[in-house]
N, C-alpha and C positions, 0 to 999 in steps of 0.2 A: 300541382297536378290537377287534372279536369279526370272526370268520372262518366260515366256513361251506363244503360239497362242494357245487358245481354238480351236481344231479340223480344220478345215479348212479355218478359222474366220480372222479376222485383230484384234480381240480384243487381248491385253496383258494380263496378269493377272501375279501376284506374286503367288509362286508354294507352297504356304500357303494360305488357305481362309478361313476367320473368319466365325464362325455359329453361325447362327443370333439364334436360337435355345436357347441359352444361355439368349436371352435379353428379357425383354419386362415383365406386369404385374405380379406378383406371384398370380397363382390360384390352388385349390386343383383340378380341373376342367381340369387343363392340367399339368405345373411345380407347384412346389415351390422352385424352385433354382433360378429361374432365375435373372437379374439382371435390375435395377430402373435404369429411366433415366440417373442420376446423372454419375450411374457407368457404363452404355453403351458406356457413351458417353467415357469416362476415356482409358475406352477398345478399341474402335473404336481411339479414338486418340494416343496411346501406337501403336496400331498395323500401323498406318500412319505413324508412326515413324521412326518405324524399316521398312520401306516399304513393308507393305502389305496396296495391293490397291484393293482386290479381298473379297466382301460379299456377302455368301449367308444368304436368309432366305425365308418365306414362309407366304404367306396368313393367313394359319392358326397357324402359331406359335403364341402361347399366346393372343390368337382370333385377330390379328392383331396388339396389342400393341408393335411387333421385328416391323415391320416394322415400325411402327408410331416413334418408339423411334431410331429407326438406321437412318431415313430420318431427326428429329429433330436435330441430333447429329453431322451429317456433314452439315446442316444449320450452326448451334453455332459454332465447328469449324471454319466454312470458306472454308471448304476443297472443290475445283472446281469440280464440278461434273464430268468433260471431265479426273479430276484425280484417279476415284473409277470406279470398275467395280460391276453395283448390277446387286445381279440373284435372282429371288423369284420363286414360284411354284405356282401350281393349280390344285387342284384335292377335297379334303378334304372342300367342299362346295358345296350347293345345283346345283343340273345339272352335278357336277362333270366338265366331260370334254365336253361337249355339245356347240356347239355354244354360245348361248347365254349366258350359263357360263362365257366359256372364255372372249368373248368379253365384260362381266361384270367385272368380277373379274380382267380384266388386269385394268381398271380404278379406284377400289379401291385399287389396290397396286401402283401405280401412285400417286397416290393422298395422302396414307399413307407415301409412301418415298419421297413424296415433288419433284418429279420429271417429266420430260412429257415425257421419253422414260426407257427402260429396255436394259440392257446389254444382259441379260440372262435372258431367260422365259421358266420354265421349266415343264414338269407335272409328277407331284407327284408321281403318281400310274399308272398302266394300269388300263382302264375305261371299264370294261366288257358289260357298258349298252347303249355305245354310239358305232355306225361306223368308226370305224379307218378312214374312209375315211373324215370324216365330223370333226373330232379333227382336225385331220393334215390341213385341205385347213383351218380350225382358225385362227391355230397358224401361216399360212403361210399370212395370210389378215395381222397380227397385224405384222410381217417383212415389210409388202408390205405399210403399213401406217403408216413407222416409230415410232412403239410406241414399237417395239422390234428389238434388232440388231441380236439375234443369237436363237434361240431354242434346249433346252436340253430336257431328260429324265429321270426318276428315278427309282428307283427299280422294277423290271420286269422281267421276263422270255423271255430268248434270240428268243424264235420266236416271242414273241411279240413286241418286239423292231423290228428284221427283218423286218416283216411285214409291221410294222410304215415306215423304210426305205424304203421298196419297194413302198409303196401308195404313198410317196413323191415322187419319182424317177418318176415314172410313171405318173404323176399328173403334173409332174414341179415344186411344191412345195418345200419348203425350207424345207431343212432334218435336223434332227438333230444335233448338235456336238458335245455335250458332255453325259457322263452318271453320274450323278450321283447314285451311288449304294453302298450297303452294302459290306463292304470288308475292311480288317482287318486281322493279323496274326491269331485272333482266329475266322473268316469267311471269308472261302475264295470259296463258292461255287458256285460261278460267273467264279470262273476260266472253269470250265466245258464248257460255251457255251455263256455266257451274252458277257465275257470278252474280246474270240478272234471275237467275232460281231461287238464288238466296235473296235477292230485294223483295221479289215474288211473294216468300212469305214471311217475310221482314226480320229474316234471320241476317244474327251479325258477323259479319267478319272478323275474325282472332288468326290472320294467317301467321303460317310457318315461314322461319326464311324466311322472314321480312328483308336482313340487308344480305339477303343472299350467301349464307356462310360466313359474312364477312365481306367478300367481296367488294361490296358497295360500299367502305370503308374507309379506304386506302386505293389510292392511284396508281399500282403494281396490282399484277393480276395475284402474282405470291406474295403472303406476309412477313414470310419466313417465322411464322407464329410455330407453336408444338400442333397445334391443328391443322393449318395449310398445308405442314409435311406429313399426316399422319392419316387423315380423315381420308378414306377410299370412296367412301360414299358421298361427301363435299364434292372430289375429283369426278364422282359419274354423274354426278347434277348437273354440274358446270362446265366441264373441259370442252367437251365439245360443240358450243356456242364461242369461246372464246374472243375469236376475232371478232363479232359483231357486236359481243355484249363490253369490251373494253371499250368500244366507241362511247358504249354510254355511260360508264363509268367515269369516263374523261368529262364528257358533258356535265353529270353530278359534282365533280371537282370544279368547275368553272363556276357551275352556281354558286357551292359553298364557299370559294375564293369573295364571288359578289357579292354575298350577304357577311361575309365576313363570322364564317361558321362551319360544323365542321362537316364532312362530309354525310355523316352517320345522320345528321340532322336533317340535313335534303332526304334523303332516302327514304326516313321514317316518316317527314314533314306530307312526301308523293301520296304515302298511305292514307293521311287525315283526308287529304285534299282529295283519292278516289272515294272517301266515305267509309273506312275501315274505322270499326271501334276499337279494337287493340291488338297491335299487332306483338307477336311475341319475339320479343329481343333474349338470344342465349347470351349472356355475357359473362364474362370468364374474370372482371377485373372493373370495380369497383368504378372507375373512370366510365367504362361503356355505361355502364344506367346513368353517369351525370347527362351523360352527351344525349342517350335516349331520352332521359324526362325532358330536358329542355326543346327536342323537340314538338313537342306538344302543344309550345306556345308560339312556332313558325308556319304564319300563312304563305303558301306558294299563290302565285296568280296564276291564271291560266296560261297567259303567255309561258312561263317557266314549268307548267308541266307539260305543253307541247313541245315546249327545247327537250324536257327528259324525256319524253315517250316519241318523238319522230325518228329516232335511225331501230327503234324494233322490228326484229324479223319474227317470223315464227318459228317456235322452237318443238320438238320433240317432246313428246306430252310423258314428265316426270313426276312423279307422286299416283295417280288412279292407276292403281292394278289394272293389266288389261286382262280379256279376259282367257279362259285356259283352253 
């Protein structure tokens, strides 16, 4: 495993992170893929294995059952806390990003992963009904009261991030480091403006979606997995690119045919090679993080990321709330 500094941070992380997304009760209400205690934990101890020490997940994943079941899971382990880097979110509950939100919500995610500080605390969305001014001095109290070591961001339109860094800047406050966002060979529309924001203040990349649901996987556009049938939200990502983003998925297949590897590996390999420090793999099955850590140790040339990125169209902007 290779390791890498969240943005400007002292934290480590492994340039693979598990997505807590994957774990926690099956509801018709949110997944039905996701995975039970028994087998989180399975997952979470395979991925410590192969050294990955870097979790996300979120408040609202599976109404809190990722985090209940990823905090229970390095209990039973053993695994040192000072040895895991956790990152959760907050957006996607009452208040949203509001003061008193946050300052709620960081203590039931506390309390959920069985822990008294946060690696990474991130927010989910841009909050269209609260003051950037009054998010940011939040998130910057809970740095300032040890119950967070670093503050991210999630899917959002590059002036809205801006902004957020500038009210920091301006304030004193603690600024962002990292982004989490939507990006992937078949979404890449963050490169426009989200992407060089975050170079801008040398925050890092931990996107979502890294192989696209899956998609970039397998050489069928369906898996016939319990996800590909099931996931509504998978289907509003992706379906309606379809015909141009199979072209590229077929190109991903040729490469890994050429390097003699698996598709998953090209996919994640495009990440290193844009300069993404960890991108977050959800995996459901013990195989997927072999395939993911190994890519870590494959250089693509340039030639081979212009063969993956020349049939890209532009797609319909998926993840930044627009606005109301």
């Amino acid at each position: 495993m290779k390791y890498t500094k969240l943005g400007n941070t002292d934290i480590t992380v492994s340039q693979i992170c598990v997505g807590g997304m994957s774990f926690g009760e099956e509801s018709e209400k949110f997944h039905q893929w996701t995975l039970d205690q028994e087998k989180t934990q399975q997952m979470i101890a395979h991925a410590y294995e192969l050294g990955v020490n870097f979790i996300d997940t979120a408040n609202c994943y599976s109404f809190g059952t990722s985090e209940e079941y990823i905090g229970q899971s390095l209990k039973n382990l053993g695994i040192p806390r000072d040895k895991v880097v956790l990152a959760s979110k907050v957006y996607f509950n009452d208040g949203k990003l509001g003061k008193e939100a946050i300052l709620r919500e960081i203590d039931g995610t506390l309390k959920r992963l069985q822990t008294d500080y946060l690696d990474l605390y991130q927010i989910h969305r841009f909050d269209y009904d609260t003051p950037i001014e009054e998010t940011m001095e939040a998130l910057d109290s809970l740095v300032k009261s040890g119950k967070v070591r670093a503050i991210g961001a999630s899917a959002m339109y590059g002036y809205q991030f801006h902004n957020m860094q500038i009210a920091a800047e301006k304030n004193g406050w603690t600024k962002f480091s990292t982004m989490q966002n939507h990006y992937n060979l078949l979404y890449r529309e963050d490169e426009r403006e989200l992407i060089p924001i975050c170079r801008q203040y040398g925050v890092s990349l931990i996107p979502y979606s890294s192989l696209a649901g899956g998609h970039l996987t397998h050489k069928t556009w369906e898996s016939g997995s319990k996800r590909s049938d099931t996931d509504k939200v998978l289907k509003d990502k992706y379906d309606r690119a379809k015909d141009n983003d199979m072209q590229i998925i077929a190109r991903v297949s040729d490469l890994a045919d050429k390097y003699g590897v698996t598709m998953t590996e090209i996919a994640l390999a495009w990440h290193y090679a844009k300069g993404v420090a960890a991108p977050i793999v959800g995996a459901t099955k013990v195989a997927h993080l072999d395939d993911a850590v190994r890519a870590v140790d494959l250089a693509l040339t340039d030639e081979d990321v212009k063969f993956l990125e020349e049939l890209y169209a532009p797609h319909e902007v998926v993840g930044a709330l627009p606005a109301k």
